[in-house]
C-alpha positions as CSV (number, residue, x, y, z in Angstrom):
1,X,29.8,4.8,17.0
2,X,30.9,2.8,13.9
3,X,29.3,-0.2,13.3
4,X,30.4,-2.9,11.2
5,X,28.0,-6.1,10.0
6,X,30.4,-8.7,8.5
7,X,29.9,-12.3,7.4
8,X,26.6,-11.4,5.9
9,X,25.1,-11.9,2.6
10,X,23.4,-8.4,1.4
11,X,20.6,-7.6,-1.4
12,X,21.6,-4.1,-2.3
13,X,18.5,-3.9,-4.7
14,X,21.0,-4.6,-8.0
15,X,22.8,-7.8,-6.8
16,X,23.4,-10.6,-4.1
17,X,26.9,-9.8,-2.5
18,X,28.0,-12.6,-0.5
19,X,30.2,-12.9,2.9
20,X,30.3,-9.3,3.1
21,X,30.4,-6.3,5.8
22,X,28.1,-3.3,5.9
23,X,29.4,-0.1,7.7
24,X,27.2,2.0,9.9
25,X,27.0,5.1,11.6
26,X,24.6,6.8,13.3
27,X,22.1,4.4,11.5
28,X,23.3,5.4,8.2
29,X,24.9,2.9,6.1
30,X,28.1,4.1,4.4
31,X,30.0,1.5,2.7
32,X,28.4,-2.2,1.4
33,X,31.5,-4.5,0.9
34,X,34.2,-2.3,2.7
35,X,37.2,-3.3,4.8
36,X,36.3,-3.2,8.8
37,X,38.5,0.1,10.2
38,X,40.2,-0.2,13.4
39,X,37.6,0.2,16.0
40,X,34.0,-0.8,14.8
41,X,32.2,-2.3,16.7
42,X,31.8,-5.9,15.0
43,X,28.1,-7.8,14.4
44,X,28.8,-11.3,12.8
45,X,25.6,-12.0,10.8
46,X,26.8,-15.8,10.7
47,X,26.2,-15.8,6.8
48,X,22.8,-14.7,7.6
49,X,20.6,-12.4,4.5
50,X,20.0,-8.6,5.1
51,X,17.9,-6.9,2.6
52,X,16.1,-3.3,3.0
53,X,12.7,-3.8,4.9
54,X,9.8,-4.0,2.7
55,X,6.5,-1.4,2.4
56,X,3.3,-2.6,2.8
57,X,1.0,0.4,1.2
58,X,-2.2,-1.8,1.8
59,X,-2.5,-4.1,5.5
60,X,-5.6,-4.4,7.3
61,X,-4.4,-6.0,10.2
62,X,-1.8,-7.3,12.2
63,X,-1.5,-10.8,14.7
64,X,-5.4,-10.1,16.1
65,X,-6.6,-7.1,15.3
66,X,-8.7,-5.8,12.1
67,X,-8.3,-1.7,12.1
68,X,-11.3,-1.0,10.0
69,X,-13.3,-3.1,12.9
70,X,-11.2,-1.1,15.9
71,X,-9.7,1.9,15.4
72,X,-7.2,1.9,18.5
73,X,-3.8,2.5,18.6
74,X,-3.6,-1.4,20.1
75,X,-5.0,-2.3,16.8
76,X,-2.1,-0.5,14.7
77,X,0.5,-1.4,17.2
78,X,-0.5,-5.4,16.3
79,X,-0.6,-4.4,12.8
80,X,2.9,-2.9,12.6
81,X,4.2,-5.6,15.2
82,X,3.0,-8.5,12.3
83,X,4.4,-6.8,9.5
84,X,8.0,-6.1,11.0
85,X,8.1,-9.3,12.2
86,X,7.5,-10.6,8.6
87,X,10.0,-8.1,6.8
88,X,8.2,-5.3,6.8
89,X,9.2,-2.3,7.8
90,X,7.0,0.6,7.0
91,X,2.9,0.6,6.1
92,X,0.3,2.5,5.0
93,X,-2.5,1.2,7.5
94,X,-5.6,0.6,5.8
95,X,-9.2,2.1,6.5
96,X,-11.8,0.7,4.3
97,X,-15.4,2.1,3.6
98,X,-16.4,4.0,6.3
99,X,-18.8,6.5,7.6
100,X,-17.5,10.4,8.3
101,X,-16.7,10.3,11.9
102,X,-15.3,7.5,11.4
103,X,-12.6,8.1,8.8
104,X,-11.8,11.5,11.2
105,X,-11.5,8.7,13.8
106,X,-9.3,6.5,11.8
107,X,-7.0,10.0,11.0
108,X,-6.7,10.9,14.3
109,X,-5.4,7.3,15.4
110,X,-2.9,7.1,12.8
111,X,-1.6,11.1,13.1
112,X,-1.1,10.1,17.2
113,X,1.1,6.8,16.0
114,X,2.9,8.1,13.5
115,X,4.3,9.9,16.3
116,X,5.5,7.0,18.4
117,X,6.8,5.0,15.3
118,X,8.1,6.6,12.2
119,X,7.2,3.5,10.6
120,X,3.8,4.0,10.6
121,X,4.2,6.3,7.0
122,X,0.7,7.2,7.0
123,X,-2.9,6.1,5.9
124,X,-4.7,4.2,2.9
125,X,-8.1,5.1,3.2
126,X,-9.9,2.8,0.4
127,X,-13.4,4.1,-0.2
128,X,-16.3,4.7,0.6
129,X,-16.1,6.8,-2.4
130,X,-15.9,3.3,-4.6
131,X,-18.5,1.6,-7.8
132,X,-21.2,-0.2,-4.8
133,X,-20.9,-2.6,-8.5
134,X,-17.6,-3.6,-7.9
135,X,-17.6,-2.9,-3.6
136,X,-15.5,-6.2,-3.3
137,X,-16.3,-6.8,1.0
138,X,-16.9,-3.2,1.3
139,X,-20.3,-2.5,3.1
140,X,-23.0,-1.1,0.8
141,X,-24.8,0.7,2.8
142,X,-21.9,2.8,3.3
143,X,-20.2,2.9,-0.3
144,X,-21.6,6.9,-1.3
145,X,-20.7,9.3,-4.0
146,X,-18.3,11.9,-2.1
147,X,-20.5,15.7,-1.3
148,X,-17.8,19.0,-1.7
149,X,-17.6,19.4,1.9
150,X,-17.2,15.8,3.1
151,X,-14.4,15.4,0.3
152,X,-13.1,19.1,1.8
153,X,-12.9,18.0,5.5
154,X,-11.3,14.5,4.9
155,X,-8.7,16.7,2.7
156,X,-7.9,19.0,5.5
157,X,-8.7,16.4,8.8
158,X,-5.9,13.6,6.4
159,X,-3.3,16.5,5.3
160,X,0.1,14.7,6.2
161,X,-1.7,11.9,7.3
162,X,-3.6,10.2,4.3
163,X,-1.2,9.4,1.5
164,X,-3.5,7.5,-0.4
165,X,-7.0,7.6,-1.2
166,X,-8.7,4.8,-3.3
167,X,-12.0,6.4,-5.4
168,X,-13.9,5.2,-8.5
169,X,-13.4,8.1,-10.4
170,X,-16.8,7.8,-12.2
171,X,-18.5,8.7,-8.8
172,X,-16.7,12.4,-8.6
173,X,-17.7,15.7,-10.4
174,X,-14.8,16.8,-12.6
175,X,-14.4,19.5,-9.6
176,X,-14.0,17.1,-7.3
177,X,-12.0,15.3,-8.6
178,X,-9.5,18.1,-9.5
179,X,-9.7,18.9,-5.6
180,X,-8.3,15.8,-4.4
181,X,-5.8,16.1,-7.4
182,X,-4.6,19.2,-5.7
183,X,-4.7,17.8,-2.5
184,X,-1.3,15.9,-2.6
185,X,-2.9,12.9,-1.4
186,X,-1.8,10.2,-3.9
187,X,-5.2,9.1,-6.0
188,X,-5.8,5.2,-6.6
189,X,-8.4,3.9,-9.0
190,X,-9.9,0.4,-7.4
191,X,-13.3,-0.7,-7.1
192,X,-14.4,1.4,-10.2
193,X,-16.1,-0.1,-13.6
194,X,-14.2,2.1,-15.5
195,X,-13.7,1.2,-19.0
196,X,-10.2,1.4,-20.7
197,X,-10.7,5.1,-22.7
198,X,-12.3,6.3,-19.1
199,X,-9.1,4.7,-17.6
200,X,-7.0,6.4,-19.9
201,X,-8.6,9.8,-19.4
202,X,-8.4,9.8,-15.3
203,X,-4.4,8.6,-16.1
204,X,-4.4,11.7,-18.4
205,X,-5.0,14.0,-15.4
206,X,-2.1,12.8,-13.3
207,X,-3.3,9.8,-11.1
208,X,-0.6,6.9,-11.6
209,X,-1.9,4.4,-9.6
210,X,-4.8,1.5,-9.0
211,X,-5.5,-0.6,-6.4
212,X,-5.3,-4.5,-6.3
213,X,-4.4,-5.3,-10.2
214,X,-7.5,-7.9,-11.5
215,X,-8.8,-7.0,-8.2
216,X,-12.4,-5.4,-8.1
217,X,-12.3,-3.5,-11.9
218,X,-13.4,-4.2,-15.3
219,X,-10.6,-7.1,-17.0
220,X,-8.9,-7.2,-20.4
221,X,-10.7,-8.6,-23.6
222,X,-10.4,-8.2,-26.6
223,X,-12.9,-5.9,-27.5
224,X,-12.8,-3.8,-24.6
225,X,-9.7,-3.6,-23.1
226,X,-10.9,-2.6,-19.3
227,X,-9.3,-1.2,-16.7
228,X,-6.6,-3.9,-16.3
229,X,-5.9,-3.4,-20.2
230,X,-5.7,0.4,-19.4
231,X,-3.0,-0.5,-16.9
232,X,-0.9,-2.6,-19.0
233,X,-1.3,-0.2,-21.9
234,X,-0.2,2.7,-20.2
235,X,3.8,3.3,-18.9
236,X,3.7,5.6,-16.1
237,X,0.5,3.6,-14.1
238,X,1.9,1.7,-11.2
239,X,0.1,-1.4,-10.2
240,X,-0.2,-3.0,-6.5
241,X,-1.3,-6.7,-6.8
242,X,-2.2,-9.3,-3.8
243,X,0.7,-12.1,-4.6
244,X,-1.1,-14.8,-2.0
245,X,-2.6,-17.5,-4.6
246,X,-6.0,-16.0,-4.1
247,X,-6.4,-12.8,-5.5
248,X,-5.1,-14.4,-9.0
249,X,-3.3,-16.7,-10.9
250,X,0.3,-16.9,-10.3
251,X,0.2,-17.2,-14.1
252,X,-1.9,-13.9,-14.6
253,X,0.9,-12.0,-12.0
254,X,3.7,-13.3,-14.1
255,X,1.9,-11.5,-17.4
256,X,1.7,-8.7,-15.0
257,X,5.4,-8.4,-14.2
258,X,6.3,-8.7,-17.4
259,X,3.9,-5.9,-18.6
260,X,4.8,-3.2,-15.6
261,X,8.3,-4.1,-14.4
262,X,9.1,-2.3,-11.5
263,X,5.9,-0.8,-11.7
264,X,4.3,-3.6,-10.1
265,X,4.0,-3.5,-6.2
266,X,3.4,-6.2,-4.4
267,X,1.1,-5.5,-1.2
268,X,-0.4,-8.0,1.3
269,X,-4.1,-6.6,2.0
270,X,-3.2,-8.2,4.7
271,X,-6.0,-9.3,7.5
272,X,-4.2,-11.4,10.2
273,X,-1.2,-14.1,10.6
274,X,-1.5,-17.3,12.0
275,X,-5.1,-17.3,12.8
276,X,-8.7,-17.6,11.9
277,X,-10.4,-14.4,10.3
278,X,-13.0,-13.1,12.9
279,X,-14.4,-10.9,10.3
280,X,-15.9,-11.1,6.5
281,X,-13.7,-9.9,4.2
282,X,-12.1,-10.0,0.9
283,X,-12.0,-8.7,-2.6
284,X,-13.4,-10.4,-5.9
């Protein structure tokens, strides 16, 4: 059936369009700013703001529950319940350093929900193949350098379901890293010291990503340029940063933006809304 929003004001990504209608069918939109044909159904959106949903490729949690700490179904169900009630639509869930069963845990949990709600787009499995230097509130008993048939059963246990994978590349053989390269999975540099000609190296091979800009990785100076100098220096590197006051400066994400553009993400490594943390963690 045709639907027709009107009296809204819509973000179409480019511009603001206000008291406008959307058309929709079969939960398709068609036509932004169109006359209302004979027939719609009408939704008066009282002047209210419609934008597209955001992505969230890094949470942790949701209203209670930490998914690293319980790997449940509940757990993801809370997660994705706090982030579309806050304007997000679609997450990677988040599985930081953990042992081997429990990453093939973690897979399993998010395969069976991805089922039940499409969006649930995968998993961000950060670690434990990380710099135990630069481990952030990752364990360190658990941070390891990755063996050839761990790294080979996460690969084939994650295909379709881990879309991103956060290493310090400096921890992998050149083998294994060309293994995860061929993988598909999407390759993040975070919690590395990699300096900015090591940086520029691992971008050389294909990976176009980091996690958490500033975030757990060598900074810019003058001399040595670091990781986040790497980043800046470098076109085709997109760069997640945690916008919350915390994680850095407003002043230092502002350089940021006007360094990468679009290719800056915003994520929320997101813990829990609207309550205490039960648990201890965070990133330096």
């Amino acid at each position: 059936m045709l639907k027709a929003i009107v009296n809204a004001t819509v973000f179409t990504g480019s511009e603001i369009v206000k008291n406008t209608s959307i058309l929709i069918e079969d939960g398709k939109i068609l036509k932004i700013d169109a006359a209302v044909p004979d027939g719609a159904q009408i939704i008066d959106a009282s002047g209210k703001n419609i934008a597209p949903a955001f992505i969230d490729i890094q949470p942790n949690g949701g209203y209670d529950l930490y998914f690293s700490k319980e790997l449940s179904e509940a757990s993801l169900q809370d997660m994705y319940q706090a982030s579309i009630d806050h304007g997000t639509g679609y997450i990677l869930p988040t599985l930081i350093s953990s042992g081997f069963e429990t990453i093939l845990q973690g897979i399993e949990v998010v395969k069976k929900i991805m089922q039940q709600q499409p969006g649930v787009l995968g998993m961000h499995l950060e670690g434990p193949f990380i710099n135990v230097g630069k481990r952030g509130a990752h364990p360190a008993a658990i941070i390891r350098k990755p063996t050839d048939e761990e790294l080979q059963q996460i690969i084939a246990a994650g295909k379709d379901v881990i879309k991103i994978i956060t290493i310090a590349p400096e921890c992998f053989t050149d083998d294994q890293l060309q293994l995860l390269l061929d993988s598909g999975i999407n390759i993040a540099i975070g919690h590395t010291a990699v300096t900015y000609d090591q940086a520029q190296y691992y971008f050389s091979k294909g990976i176009q990503l980091v996690t958490h800009l500033y975030n757990a990785m060598n900074q810019m100076g003058h001399r040595e340029c670091g990781l986040v100098g790497a980043i800046f220096d470098n076109e085709n590197v997109y760069a997640p940063i945690i916008l919350d006051g915390g994680h850095c400066h407003y002043a230092a994400a502002r350089v940021a933006y006007k360094q990468k553009g679009d290719k800056l993400i915003l994520l929320s490594d997101a813990a829990f809304l609207g309550r205490k943390n039960r648990y201890s963690i965070g990133k330096t």
